[in-house]
N, C-alpha and C positions, 0 to 999 in steps of 0.2 A: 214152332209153337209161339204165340203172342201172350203176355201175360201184360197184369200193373206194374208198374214202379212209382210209388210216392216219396218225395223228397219236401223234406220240411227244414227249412231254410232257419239263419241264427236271429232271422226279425220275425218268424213265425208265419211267415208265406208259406204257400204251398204248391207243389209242381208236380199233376198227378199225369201220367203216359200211360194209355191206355192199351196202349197199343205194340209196346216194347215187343224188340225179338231177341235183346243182349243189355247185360250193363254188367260194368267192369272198374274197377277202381285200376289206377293207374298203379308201376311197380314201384313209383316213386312214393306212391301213396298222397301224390297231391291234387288228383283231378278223378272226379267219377265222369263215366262218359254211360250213356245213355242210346240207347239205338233201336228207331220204330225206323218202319218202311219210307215215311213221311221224310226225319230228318233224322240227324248225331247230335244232343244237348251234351256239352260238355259243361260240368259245373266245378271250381275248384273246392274241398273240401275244408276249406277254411268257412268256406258260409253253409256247410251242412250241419244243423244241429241233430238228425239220423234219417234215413231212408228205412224203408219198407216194400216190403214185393207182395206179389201173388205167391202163395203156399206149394201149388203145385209145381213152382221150380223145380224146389227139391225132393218133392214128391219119390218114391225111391217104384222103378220098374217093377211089373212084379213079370216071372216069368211064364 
């Protein structure tokens, strides 16, 4: 499944993926990684002021 991921930066940029199939914050919690078919954006979390997604991520199955 492809969803958005928006990333709003600590200068108030923005970095909208349209196309994502994953994004994962690293275990050290220093680096969000990003992943469309295209490419991997790795951004360190020190210049994230917050991220956002598509809703149906978490959307819950029904059976």
């Amino acid at each position: 499944m492809q969803y958005w991921v928006k990333v709003i930066f600590t200068d108030n940029q923005e970095l909208l993926v349209k196309d994502a199939i994953r994004h994962t914050i690293s275990d050290d919690m220093e680096v969000l990684e990003v992943d469309s078919p295209k490419e991997v954006i790795i951004i360190p979390m020190k210049q994230i002021k917050y991220i956002s997604c598509d809703a149906t991520v978490f959307a819950a199955k029904k059976p």
